[in-house]
Every structure is written in C-alpha cells, then in structure tokens.
N, CA, C, O and CB atoms as a CASP TS submission, in Angstrom:
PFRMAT TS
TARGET T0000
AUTHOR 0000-0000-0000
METHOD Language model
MODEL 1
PARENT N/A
ATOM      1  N   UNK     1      -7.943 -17.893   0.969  1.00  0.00           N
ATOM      2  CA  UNK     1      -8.444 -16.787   1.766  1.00  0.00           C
ATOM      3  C   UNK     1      -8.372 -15.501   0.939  1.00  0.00           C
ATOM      4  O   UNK     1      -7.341 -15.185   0.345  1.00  0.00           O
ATOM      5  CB  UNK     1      -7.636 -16.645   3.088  1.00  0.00           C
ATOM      6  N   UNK     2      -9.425 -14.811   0.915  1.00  0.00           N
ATOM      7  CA  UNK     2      -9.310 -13.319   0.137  1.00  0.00           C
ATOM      8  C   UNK     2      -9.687 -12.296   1.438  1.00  0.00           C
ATOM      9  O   UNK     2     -10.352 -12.648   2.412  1.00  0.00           O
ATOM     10  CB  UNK     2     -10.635 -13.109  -1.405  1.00  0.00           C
ATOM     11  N   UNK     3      -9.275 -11.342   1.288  1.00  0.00           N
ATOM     12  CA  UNK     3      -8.706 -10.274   2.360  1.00  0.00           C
ATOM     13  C   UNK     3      -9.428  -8.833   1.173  1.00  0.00           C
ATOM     14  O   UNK     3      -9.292  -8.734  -0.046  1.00  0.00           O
ATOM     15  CB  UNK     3      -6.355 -10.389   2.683  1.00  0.00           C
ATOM     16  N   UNK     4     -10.315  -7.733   2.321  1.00  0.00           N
ATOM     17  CA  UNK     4     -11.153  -6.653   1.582  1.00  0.00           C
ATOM     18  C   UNK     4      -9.840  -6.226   0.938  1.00  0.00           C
ATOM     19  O   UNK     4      -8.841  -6.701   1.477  1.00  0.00           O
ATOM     20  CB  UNK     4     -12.117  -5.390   2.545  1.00  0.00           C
ATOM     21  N   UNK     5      -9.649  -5.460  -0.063  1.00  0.00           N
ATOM     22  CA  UNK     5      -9.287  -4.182  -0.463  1.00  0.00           C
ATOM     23  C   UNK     5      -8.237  -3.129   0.132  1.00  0.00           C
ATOM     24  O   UNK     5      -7.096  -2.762  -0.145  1.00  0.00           O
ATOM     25  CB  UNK     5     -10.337  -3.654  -0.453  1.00  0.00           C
ATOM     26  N   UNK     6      -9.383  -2.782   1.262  1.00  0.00           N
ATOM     27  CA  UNK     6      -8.720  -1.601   2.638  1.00  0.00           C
ATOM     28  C   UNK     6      -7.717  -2.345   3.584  1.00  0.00           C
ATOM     29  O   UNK     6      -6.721  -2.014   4.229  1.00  0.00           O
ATOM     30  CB  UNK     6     -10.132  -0.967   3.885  1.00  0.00           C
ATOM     31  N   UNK     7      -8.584  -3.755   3.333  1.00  0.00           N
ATOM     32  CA  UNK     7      -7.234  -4.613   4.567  1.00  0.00           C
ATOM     33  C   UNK     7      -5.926  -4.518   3.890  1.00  0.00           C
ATOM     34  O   UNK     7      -4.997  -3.944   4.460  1.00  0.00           O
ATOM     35  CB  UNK     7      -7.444  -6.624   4.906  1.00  0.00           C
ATOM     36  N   UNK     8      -5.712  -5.292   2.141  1.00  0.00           N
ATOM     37  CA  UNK     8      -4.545  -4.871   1.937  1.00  0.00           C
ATOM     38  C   UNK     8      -4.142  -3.731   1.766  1.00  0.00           C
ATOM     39  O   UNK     8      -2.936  -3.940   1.630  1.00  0.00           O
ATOM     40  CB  UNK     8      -4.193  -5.316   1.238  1.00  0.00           C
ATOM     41  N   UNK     9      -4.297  -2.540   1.663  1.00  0.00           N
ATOM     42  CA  UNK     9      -3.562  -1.804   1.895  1.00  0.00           C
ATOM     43  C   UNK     9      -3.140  -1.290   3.274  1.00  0.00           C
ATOM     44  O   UNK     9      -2.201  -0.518   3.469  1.00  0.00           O
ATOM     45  CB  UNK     9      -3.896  -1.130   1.243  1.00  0.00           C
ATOM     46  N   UNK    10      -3.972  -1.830   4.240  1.00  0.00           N
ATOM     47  CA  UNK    10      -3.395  -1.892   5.495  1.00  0.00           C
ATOM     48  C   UNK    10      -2.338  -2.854   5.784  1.00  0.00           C
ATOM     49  O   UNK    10      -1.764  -2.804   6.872  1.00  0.00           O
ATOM     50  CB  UNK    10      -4.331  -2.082   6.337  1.00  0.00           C
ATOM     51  N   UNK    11      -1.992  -3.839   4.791  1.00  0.00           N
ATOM     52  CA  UNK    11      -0.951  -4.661   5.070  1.00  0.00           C
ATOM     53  C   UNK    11       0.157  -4.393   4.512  1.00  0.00           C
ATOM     54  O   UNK    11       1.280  -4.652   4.945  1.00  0.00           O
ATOM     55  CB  UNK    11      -1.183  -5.793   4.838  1.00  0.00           C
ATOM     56  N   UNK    12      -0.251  -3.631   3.099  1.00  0.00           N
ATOM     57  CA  UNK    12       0.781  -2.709   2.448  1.00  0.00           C
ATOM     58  C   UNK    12       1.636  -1.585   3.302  1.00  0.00           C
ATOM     59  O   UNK    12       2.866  -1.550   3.266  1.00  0.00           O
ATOM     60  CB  UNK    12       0.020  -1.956   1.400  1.00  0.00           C
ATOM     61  N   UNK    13       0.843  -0.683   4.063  1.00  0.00           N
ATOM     62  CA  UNK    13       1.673   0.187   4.941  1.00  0.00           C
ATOM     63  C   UNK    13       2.083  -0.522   6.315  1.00  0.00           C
ATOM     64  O   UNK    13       3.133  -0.183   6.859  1.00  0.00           O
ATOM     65  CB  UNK    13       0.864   1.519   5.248  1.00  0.00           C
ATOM     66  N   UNK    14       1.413  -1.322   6.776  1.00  0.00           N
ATOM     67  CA  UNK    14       2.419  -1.953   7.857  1.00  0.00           C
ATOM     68  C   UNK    14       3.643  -2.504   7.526  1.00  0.00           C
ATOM     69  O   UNK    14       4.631  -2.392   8.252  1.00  0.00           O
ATOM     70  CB  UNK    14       1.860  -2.980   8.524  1.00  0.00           C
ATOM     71  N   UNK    15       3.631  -3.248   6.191  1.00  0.00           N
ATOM     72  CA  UNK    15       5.124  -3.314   5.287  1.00  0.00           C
ATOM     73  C   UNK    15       6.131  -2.762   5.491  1.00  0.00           C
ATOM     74  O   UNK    15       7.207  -3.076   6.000  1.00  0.00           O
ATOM     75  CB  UNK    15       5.144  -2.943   4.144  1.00  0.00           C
ATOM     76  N   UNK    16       5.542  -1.528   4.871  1.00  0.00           N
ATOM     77  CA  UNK    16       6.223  -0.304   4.447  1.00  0.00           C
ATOM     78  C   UNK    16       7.227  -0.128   5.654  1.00  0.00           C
ATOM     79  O   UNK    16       8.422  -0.401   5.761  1.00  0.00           O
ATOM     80  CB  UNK    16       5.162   1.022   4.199  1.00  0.00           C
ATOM     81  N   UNK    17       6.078   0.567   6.743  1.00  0.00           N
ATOM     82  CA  UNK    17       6.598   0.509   7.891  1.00  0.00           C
ATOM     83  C   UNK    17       7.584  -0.458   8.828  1.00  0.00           C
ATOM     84  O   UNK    17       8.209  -0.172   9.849  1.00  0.00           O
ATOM     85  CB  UNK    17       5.745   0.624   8.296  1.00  0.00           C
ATOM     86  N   UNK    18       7.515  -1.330   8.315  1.00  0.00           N
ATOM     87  CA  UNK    18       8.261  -2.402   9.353  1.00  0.00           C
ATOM     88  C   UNK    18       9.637  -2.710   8.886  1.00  0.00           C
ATOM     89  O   UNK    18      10.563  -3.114   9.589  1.00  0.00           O
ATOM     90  CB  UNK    18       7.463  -3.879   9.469  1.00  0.00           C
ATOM     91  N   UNK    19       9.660  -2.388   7.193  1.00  0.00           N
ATOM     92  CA  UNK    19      11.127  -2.912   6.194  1.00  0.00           C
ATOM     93  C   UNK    19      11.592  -1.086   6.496  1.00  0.00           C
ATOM     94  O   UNK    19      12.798  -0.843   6.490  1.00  0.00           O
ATOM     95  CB  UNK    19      10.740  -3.667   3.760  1.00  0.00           C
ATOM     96  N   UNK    20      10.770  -0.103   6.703  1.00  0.00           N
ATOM     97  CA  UNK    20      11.388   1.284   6.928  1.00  0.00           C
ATOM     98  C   UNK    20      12.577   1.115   8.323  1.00  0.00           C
ATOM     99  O   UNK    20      13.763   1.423   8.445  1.00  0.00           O
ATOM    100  CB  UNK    20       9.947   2.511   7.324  1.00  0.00           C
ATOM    101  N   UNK    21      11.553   0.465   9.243  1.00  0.00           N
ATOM    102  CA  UNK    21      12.129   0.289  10.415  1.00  0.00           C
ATOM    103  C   UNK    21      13.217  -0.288  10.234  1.00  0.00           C
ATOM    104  O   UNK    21      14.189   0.370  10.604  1.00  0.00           O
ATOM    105  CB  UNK    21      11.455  -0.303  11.262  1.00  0.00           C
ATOM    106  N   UNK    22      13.485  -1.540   9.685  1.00  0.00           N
ATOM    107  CA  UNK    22      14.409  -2.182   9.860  1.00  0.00           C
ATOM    108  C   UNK    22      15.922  -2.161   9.266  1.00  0.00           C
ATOM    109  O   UNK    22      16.970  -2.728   9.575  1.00  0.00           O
ATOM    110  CB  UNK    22      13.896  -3.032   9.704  1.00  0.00           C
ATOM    111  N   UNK    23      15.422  -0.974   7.983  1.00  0.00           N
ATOM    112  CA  UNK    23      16.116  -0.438   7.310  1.00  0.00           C
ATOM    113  C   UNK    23      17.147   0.329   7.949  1.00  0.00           C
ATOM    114  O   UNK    23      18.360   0.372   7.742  1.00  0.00           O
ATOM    115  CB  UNK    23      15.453   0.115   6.595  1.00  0.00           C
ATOM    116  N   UNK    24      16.336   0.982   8.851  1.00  0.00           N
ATOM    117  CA  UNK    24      17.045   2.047  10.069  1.00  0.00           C
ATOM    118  C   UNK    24      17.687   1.650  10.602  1.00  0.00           C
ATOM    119  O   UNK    24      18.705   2.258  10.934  1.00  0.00           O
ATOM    120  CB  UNK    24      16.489   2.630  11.035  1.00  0.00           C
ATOM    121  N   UNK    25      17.424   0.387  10.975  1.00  0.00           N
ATOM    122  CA  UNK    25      18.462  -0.113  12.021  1.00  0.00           C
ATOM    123  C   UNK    25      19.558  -1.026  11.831  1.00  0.00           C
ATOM    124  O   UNK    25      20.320  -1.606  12.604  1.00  0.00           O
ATOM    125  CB  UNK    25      17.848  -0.686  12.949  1.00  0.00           C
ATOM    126  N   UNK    26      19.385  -0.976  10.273  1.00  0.00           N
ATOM    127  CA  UNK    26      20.582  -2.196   9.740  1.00  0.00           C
ATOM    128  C   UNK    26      21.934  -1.538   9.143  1.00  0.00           C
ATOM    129  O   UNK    26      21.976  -0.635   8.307  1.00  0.00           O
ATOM    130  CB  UNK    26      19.902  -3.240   8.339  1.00  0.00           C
ATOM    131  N   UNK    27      23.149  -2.260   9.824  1.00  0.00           N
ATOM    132  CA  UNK    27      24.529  -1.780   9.417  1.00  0.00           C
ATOM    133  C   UNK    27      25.242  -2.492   8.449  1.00  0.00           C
ATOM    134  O   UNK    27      26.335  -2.177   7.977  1.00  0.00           O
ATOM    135  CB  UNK    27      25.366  -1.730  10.481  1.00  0.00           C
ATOM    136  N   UNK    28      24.295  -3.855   8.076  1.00  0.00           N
ATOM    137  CA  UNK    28      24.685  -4.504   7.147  1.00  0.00           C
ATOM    138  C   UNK    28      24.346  -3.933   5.294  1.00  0.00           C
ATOM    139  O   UNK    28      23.176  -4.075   4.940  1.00  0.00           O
ATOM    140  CB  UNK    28      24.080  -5.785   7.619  1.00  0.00           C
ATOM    141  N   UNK    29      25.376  -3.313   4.192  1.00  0.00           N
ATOM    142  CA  UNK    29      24.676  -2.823   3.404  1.00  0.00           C
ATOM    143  C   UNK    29      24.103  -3.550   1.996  1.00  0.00           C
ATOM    144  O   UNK    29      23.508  -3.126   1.006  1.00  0.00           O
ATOM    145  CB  UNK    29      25.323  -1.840   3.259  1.00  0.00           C
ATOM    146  N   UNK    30      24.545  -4.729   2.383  1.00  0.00           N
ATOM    147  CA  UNK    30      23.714  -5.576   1.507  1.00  0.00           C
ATOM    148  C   UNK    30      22.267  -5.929   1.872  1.00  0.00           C
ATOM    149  O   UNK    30      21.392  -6.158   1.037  1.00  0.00           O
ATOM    150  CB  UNK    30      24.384  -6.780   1.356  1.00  0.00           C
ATOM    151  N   UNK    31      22.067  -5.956   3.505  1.00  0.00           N
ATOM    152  CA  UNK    31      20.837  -6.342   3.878  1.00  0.00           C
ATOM    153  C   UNK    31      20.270  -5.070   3.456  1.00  0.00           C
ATOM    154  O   UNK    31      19.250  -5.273   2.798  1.00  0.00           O
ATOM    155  CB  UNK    31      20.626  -6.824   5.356  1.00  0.00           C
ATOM    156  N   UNK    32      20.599  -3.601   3.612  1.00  0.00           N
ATOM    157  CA  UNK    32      20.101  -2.829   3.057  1.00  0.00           C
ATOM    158  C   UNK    32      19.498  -2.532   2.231  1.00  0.00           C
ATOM    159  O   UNK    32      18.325  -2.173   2.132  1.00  0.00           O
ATOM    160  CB  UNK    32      20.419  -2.507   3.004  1.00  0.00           C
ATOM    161  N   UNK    33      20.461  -2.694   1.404  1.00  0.00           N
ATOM    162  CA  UNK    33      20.244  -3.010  -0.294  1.00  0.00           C
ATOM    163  C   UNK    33      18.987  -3.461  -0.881  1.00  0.00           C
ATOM    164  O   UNK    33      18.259  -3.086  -1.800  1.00  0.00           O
ATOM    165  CB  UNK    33      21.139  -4.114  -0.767  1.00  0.00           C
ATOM    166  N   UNK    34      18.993  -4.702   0.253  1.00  0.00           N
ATOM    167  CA  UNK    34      17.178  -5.399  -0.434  1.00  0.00           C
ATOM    168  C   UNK    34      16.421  -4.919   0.302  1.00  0.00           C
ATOM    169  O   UNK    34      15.426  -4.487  -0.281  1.00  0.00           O
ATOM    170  CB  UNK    34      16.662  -7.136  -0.407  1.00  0.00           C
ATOM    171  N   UNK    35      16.421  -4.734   1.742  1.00  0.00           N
ATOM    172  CA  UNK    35      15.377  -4.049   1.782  1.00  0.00           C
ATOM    173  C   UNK    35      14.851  -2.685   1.198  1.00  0.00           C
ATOM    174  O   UNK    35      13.651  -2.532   0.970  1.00  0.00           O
ATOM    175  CB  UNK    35      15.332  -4.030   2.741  1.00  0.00           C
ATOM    176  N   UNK    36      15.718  -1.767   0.979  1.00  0.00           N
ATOM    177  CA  UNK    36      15.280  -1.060  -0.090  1.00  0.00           C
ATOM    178  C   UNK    36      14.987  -1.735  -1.562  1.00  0.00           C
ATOM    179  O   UNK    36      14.239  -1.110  -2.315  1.00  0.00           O
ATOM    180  CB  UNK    36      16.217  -0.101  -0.195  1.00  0.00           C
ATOM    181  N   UNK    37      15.268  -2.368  -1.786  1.00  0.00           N
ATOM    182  CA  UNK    37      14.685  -3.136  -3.185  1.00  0.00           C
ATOM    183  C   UNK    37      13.222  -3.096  -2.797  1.00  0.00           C
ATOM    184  O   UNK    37      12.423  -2.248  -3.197  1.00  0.00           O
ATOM    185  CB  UNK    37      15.285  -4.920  -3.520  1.00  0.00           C
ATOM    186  N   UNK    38      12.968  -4.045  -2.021  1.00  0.00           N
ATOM    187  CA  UNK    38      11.721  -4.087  -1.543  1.00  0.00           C
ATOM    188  C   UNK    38      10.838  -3.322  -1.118  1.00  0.00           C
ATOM    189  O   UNK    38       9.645  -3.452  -1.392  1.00  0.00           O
ATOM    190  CB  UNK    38      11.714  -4.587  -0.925  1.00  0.00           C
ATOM    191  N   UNK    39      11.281  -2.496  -0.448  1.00  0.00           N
ATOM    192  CA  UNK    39      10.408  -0.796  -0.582  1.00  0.00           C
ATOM    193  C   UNK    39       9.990  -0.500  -1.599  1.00  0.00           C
ATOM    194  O   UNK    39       8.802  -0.232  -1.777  1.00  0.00           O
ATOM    195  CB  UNK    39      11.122   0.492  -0.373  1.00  0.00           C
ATOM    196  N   UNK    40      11.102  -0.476  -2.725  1.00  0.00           N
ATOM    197  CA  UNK    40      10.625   0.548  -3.949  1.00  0.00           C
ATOM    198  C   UNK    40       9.837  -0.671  -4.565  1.00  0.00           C
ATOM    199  O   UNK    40       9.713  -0.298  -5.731  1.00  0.00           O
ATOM    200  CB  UNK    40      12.018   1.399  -5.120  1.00  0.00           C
ATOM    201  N   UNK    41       9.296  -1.776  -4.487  1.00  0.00           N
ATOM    202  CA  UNK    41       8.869  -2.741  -5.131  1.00  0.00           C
ATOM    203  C   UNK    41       7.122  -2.392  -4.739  1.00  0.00           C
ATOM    204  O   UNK    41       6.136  -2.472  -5.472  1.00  0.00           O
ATOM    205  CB  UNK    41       9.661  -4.232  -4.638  1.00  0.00           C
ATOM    206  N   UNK    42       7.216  -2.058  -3.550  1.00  0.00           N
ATOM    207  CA  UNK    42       6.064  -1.569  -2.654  1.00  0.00           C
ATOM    208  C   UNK    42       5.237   0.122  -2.802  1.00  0.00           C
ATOM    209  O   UNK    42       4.171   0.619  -2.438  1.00  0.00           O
ATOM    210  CB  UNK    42       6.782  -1.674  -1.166  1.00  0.00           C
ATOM    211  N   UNK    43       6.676   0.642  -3.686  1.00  0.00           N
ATOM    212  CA  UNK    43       5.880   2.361  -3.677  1.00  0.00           C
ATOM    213  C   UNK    43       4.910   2.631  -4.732  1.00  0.00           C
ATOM    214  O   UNK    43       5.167   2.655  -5.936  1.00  0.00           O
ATOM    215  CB  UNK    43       7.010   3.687  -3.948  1.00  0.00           C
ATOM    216  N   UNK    44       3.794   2.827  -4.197  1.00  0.00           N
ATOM    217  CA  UNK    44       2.439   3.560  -5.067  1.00  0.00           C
ATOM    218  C   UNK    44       1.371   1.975  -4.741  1.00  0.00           C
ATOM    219  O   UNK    44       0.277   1.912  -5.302  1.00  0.00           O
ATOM    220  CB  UNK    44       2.912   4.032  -7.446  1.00  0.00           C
ATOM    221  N   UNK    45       1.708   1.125  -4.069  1.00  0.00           N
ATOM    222  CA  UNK    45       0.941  -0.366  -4.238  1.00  0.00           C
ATOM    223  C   UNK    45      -0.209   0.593  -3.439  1.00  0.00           C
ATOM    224  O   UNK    45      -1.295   0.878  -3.943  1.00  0.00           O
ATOM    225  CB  UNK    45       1.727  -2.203  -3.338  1.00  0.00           C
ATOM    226  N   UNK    46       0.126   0.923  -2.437  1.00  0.00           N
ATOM    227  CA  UNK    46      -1.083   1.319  -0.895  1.00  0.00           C
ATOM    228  C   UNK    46      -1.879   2.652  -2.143  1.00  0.00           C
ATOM    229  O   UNK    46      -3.105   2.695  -2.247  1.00  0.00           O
ATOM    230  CB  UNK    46       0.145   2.419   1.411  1.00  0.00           C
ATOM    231  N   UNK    47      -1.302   3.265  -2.668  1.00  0.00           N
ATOM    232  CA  UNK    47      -2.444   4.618  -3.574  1.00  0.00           C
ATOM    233  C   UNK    47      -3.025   3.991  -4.505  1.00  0.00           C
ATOM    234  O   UNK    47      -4.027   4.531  -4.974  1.00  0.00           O
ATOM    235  CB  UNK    47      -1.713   6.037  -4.461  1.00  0.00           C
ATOM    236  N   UNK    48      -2.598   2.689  -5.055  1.00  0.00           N
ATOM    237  CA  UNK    48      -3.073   1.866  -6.012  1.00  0.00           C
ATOM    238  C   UNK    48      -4.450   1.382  -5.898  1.00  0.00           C
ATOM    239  O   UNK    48      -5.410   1.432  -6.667  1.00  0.00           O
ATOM    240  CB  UNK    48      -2.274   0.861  -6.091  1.00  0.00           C
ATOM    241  N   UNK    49      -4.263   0.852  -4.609  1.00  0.00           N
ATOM    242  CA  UNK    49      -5.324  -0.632  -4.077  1.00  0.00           C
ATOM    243  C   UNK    49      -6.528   0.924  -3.312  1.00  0.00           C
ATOM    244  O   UNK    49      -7.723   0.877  -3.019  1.00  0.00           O
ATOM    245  CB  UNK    49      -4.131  -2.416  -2.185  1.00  0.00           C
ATOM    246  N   UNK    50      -5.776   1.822  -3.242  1.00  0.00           N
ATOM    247  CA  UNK    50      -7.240   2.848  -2.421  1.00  0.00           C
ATOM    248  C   UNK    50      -7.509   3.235  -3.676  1.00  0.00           C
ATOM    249  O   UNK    50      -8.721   3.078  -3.823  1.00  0.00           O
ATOM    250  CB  UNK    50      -6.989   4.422  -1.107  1.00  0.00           C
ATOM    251  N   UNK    51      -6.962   3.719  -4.806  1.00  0.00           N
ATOM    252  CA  UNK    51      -7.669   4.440  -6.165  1.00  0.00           C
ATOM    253  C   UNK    51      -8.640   2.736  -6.551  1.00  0.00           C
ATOM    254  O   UNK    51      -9.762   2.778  -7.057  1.00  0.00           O
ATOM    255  CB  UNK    51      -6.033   5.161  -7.840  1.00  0.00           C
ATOM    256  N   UNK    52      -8.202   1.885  -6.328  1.00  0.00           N
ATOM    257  CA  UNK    52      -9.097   0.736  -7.050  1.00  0.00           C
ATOM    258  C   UNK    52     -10.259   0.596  -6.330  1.00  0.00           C
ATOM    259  O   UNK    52     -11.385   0.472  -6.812  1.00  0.00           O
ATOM    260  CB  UNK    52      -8.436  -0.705  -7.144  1.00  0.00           C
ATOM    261  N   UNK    53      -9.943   0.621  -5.086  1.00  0.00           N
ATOM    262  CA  UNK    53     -11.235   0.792  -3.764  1.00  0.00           C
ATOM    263  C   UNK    53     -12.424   1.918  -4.026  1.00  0.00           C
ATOM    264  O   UNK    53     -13.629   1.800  -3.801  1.00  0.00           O
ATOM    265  CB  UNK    53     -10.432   1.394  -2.142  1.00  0.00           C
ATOM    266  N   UNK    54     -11.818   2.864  -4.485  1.00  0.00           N
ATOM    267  CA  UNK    54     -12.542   4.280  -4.554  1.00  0.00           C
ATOM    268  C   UNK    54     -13.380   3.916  -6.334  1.00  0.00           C
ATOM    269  O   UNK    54     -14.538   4.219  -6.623  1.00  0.00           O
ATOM    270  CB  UNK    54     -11.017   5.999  -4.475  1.00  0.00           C
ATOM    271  N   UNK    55     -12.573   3.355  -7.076  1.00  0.00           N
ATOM    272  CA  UNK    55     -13.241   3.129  -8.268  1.00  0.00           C
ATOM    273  C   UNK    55     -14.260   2.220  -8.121  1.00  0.00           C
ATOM    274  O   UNK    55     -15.111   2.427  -8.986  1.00  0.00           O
ATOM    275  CB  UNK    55     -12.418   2.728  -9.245  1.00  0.00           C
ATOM    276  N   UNK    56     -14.521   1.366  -7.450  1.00  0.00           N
ATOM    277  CA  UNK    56     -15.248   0.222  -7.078  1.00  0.00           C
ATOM    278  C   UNK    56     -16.667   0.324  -6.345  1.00  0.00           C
ATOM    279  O   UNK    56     -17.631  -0.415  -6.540  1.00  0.00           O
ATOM    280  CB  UNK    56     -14.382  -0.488  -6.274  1.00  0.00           C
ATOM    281  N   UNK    57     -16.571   1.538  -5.347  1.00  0.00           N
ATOM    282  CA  UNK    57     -17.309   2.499  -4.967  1.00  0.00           C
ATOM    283  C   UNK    57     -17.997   3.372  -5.701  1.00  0.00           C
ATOM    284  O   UNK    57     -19.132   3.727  -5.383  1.00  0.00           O
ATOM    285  CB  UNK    57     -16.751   3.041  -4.365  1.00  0.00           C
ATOM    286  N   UNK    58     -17.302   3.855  -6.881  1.00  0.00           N
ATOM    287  CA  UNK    58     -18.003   4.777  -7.607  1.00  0.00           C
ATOM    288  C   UNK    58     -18.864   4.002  -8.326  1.00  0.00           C
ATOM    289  O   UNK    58     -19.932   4.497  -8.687  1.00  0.00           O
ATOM    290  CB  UNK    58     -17.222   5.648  -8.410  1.00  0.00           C
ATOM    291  N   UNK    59     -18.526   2.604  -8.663  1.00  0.00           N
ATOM    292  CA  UNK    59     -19.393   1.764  -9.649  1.00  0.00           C
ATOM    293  C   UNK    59     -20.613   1.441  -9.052  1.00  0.00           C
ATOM    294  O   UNK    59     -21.719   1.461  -9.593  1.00  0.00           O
ATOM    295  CB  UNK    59     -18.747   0.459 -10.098  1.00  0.00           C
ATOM    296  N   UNK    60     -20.286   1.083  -7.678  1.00  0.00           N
ATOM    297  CA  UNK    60     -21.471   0.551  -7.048  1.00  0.00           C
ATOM    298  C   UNK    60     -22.252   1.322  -6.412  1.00  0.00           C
ATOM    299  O   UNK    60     -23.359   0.913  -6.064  1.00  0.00           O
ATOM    300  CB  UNK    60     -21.242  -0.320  -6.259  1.00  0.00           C
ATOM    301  N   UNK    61     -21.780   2.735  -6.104  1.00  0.00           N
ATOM    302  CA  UNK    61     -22.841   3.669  -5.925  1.00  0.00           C
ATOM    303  C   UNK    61     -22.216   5.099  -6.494  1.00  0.00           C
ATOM    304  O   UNK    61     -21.258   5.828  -6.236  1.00  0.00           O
ATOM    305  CB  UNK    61     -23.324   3.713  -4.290  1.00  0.00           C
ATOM    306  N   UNK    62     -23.393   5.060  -7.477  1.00  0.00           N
ATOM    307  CA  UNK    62     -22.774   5.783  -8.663  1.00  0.00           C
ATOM    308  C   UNK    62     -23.261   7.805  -8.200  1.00  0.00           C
ATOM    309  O   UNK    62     -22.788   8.851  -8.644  1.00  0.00           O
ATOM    310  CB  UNK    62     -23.751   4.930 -10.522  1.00  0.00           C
ATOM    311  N   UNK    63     -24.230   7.578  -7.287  1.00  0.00           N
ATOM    312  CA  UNK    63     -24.859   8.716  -6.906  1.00  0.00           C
ATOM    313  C   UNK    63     -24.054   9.474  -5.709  1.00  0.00           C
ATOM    314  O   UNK    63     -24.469  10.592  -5.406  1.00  0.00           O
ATOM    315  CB  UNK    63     -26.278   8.336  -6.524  1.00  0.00           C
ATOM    316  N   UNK    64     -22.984   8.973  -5.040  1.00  0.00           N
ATOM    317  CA  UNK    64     -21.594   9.610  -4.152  1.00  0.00           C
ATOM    318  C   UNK    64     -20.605  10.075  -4.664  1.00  0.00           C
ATOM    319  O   UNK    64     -19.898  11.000  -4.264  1.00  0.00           O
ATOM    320  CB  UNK    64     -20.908   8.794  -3.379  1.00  0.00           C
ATOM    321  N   UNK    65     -20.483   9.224  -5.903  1.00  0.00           N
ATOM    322  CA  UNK    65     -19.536   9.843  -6.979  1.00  0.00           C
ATOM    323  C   UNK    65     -19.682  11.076  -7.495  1.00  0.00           C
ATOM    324  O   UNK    65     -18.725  11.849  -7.527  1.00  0.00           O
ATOM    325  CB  UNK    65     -19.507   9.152  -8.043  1.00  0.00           C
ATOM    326  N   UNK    66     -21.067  11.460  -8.028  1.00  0.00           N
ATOM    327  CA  UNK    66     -21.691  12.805  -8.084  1.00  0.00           C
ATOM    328  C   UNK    66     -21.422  13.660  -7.332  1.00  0.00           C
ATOM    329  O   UNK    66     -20.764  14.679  -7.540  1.00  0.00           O
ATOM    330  CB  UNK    66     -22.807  12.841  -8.000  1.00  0.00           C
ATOM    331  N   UNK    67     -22.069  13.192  -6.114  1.00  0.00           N
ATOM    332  CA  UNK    67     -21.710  14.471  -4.796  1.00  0.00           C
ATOM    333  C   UNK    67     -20.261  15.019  -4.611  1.00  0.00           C
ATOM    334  O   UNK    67     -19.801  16.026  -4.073  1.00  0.00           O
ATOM    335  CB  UNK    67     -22.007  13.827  -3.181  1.00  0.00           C
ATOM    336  N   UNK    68     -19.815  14.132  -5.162  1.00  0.00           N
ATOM    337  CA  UNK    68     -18.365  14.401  -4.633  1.00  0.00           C
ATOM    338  C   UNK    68     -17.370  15.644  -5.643  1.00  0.00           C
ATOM    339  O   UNK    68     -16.345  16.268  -5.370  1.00  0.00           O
ATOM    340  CB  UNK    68     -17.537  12.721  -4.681  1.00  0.00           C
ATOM    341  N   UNK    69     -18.383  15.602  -7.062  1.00  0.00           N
ATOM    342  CA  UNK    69     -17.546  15.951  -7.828  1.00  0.00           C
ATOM    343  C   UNK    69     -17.801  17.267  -8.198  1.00  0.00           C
ATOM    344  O   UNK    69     -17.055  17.840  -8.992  1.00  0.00           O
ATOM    345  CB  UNK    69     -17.446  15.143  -8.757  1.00  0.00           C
TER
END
C-alpha cells in the first residue's frame, strides 16, 4: 500500500500528537525516556515530507512556482 505525501505527514503529526499526549501523562521515567526518543526521532519528518510535497509541485507545475516567487 502507498499512502499520498500529505497523508503522511498527516500521520506524522497525529504521532507527534498522540506520543506528546502520552508523554504527559506518564509517571513512569523510563517509559518517558522512549517516548521522547521517539519524538525527537520524528522532529522535522512532517516539514520534510511538506518541503518534498511542495518540491514535487514545483516540478510538475512549474508556472505556480513562478507566481509564487
């Protein structure tokens, strides 16, 4: 199965969001521990996959890229 672009990074910040959450609510500090591992494993992925989205766009329509700039 391949999934657009925009979807993963919509799966990227629901991530984010859900190991943030759980982060919050955990008193255990080893469970902590990884989930922050895992956060920072995750930071810049969601600006990544939209700068690759946006590059991909510019290729394929090269005349928005213009306007834009």
């Amino acid at each position: 199965m391949t999934i657009q672009l925009v979807d993963a990074a919509c799966q990227v910040e629901q991530a984010e969001a859900v190991l943030s959450m759980w982060l919050e609510f955990t008193s255990d500090k080893e469970e902590a521990s990884k989930i922050g591992a895992i956060l920072t494993l995750l930071y810049g992925v969601y600006q990544a996959i939209d700068r690759a989205n946006q590059e991909i766009s510019d290729l394929k329509h090269p005349q928005l890229k213009e306007r834009r700039a």
